[in-house]
C-alpha positions as CSV (number, residue, x, y, z in Angstrom):
1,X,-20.8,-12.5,17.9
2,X,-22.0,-9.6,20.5
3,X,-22.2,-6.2,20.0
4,X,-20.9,-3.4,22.4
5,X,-22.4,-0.2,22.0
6,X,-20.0,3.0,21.3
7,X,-20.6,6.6,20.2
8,X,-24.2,6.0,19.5
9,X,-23.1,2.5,17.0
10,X,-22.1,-1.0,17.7
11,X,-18.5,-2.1,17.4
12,X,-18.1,-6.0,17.5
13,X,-16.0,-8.0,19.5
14,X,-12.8,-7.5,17.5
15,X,-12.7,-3.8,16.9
16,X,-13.9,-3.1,20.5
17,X,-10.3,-5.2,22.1
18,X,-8.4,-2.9,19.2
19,X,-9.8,-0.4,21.0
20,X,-8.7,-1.8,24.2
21,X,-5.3,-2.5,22.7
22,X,-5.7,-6.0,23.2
23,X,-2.6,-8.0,22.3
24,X,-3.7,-10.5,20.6
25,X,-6.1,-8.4,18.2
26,X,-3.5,-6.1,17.6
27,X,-1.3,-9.3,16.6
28,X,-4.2,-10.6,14.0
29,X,-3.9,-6.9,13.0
30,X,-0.2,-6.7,11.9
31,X,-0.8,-10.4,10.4
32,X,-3.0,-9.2,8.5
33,X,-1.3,-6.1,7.1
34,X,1.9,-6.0,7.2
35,X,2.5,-7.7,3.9
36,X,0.1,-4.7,2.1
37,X,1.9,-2.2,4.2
38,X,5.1,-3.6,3.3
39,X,4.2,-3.5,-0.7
40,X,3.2,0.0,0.0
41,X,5.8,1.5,1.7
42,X,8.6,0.3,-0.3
43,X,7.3,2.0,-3.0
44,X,8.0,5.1,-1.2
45,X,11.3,4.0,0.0
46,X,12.6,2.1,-2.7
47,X,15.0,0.4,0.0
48,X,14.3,-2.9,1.9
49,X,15.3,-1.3,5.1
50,X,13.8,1.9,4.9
51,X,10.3,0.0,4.3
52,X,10.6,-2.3,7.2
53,X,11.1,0.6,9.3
54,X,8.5,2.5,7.5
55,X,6.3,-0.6,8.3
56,X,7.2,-0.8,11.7
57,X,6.7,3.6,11.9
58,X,2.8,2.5,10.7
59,X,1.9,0.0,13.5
60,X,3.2,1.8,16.2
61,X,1.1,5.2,14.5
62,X,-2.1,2.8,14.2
63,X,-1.9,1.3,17.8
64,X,-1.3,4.9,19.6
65,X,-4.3,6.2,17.8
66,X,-6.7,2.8,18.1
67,X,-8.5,4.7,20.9
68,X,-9.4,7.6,17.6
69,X,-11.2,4.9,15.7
70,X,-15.1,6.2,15.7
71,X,-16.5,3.4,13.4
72,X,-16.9,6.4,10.6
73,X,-15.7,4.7,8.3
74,X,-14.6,0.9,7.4
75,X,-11.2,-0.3,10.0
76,X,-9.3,-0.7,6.4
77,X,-9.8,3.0,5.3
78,X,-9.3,4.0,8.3
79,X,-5.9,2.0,8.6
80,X,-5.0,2.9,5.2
81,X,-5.3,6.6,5.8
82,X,-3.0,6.4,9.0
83,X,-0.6,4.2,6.3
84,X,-0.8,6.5,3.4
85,X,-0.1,10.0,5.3
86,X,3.1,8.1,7.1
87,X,4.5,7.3,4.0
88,X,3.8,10.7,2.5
89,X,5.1,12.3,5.8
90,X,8.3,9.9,5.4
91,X,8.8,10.8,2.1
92,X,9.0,14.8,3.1
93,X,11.5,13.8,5.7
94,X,14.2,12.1,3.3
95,X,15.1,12.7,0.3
96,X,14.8,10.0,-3.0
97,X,17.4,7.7,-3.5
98,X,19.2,6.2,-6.1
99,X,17.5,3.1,-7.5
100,X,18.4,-0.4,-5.1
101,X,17.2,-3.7,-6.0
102,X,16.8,-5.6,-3.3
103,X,14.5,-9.1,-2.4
104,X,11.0,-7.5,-1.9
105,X,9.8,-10.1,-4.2
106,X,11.4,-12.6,-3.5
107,X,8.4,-14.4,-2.7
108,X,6.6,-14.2,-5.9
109,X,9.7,-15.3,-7.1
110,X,9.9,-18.5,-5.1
111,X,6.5,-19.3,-6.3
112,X,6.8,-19.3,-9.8
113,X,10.4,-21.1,-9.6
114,X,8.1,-24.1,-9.2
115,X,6.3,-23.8,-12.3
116,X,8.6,-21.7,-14.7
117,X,11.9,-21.9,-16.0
118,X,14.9,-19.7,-15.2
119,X,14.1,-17.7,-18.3
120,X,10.3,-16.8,-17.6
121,X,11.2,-16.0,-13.9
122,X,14.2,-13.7,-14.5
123,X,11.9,-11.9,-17.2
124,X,8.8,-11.6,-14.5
125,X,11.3,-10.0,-12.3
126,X,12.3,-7.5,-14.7
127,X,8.9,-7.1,-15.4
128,X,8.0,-6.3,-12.1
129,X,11.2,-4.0,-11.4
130,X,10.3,-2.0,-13.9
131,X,6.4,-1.4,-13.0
132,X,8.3,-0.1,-9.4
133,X,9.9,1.9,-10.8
134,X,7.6,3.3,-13.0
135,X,5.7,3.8,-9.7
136,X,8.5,5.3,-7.4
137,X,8.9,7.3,-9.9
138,X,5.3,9.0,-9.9
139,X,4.9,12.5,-8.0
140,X,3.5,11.9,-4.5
141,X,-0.2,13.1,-5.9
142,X,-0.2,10.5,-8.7
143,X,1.7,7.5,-6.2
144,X,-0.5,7.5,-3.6
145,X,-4.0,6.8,-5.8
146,X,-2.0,4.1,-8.2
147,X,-0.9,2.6,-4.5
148,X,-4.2,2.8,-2.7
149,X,-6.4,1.2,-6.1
150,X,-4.4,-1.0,-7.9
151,X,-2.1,-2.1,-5.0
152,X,-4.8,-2.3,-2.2
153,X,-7.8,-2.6,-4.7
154,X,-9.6,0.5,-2.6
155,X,-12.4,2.3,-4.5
156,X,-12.8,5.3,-5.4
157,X,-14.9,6.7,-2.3
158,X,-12.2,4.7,0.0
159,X,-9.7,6.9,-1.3
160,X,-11.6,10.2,-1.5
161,X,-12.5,9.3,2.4
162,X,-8.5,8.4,2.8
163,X,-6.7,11.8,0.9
164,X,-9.7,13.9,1.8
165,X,-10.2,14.9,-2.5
166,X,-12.9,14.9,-4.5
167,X,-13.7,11.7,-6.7
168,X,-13.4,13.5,-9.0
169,X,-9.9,14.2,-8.8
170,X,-8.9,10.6,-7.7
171,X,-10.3,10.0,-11.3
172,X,-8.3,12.3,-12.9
173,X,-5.0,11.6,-10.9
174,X,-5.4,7.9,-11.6
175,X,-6.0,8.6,-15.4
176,X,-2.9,10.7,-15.3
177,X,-0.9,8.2,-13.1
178,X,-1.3,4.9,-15.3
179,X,-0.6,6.9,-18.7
180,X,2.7,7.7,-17.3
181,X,3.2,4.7,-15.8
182,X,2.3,3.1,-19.5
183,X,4.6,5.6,-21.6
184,X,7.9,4.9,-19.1
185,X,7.1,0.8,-19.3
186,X,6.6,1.3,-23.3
187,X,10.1,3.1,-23.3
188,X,11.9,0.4,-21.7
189,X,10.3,-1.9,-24.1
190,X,7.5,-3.7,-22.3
191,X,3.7,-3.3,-23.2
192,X,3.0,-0.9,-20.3
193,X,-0.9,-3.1,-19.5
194,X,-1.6,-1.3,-16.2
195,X,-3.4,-4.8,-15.0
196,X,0.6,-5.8,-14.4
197,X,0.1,-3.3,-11.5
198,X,-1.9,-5.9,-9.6
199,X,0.9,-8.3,-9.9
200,X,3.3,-6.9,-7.9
């Protein structure tokens, strides 16, 4: 692949037509995050609706400020971080609302209809209601580093580079987040493993 040289570095191919706002980057683009973005934003929104639109808020955000992308940092952290501070933004504009189950898993559903009975799924389900909610749940400062590292599996210097914190502090935060998240699964009677985070 060739190399275009930009601000002193070397972009390749791909990230040089984002840059460009080629079409048909910016399509391989959304393809390939709308499903994280998705994952993430409903757990701001807690509504189906809200998240599509909170997706949809995201792309527009990332291909108005393609042209802002210095090669500073990996194109994921640096999508991420436009991601993460529309959510928090959102969540400042609207208040919380009540609790609304709707079909954002409907997929993992599907799959394991194939290979488990009607029990096992409709416990999975529950399973994975409750580790949203346990989630939602979280103050903004805790959310936002359970999201970015179990959710997205960023590390620790990703997110520092994405929230602009110390590593420190993402450590702390994260400790802080998952023992919460643990003590409200344990109260509703599950074992609270924070792997189950990666399952959702």
């Amino acid at each position: 692949m060739s190399k275009v040289q930009k601000e002193g570095g070397y972009l390749d191919d791909y990230i040089k037509n984002l840059i460009e706002k080629d079409q048909i980057a910016f399509r391989k683009l959304v393809e390939e995050y709308q499903s994280k973005f998705l994952t993430m934003a409903y757990k701001f929104t807690d509504d189906y609706n809200d998240a599509e639109d909170l997706c949809q808020e995201i792309f527009i955000k990332v291909y108005r400020n393609l042209s802002g992308f210095k090669n500073q940092s990996k194109l994921s952290t640096w999508l991420y971080k436009i991601a993460i501070n529309t959510c928090l933004d959102w969540n400042r504009r609207n208040k919380p609302k009540i609790f609304n189950i709707t079909n954002i898993m409907d997929k993992s559903v599907k799959e394991l209809s194939s290979k488990h009975n009607t029990e096992q799924i409709i416990i999975y389900k529950e399973r994975q209601q409750m580790v949203h909610n346990a989630v939602y749940s979280l103050k903004d400062k805790y959310k936002t580093i359970v999201i970015l590292y179990h959710f997205n599996q960023l590390s620790y210097k990703e997110i520092s580079f994405i929230l602009n914190i110390p590593v420190k502090t993402i450590e702390t935060r994260l400790y802080r987040g998952r023992k919460q998240i643990k003590e409200q699964l344990m109260k509703e009677g599950f074992g609270g493993e924070i792997i189950e985070l990666q399952k959702t």
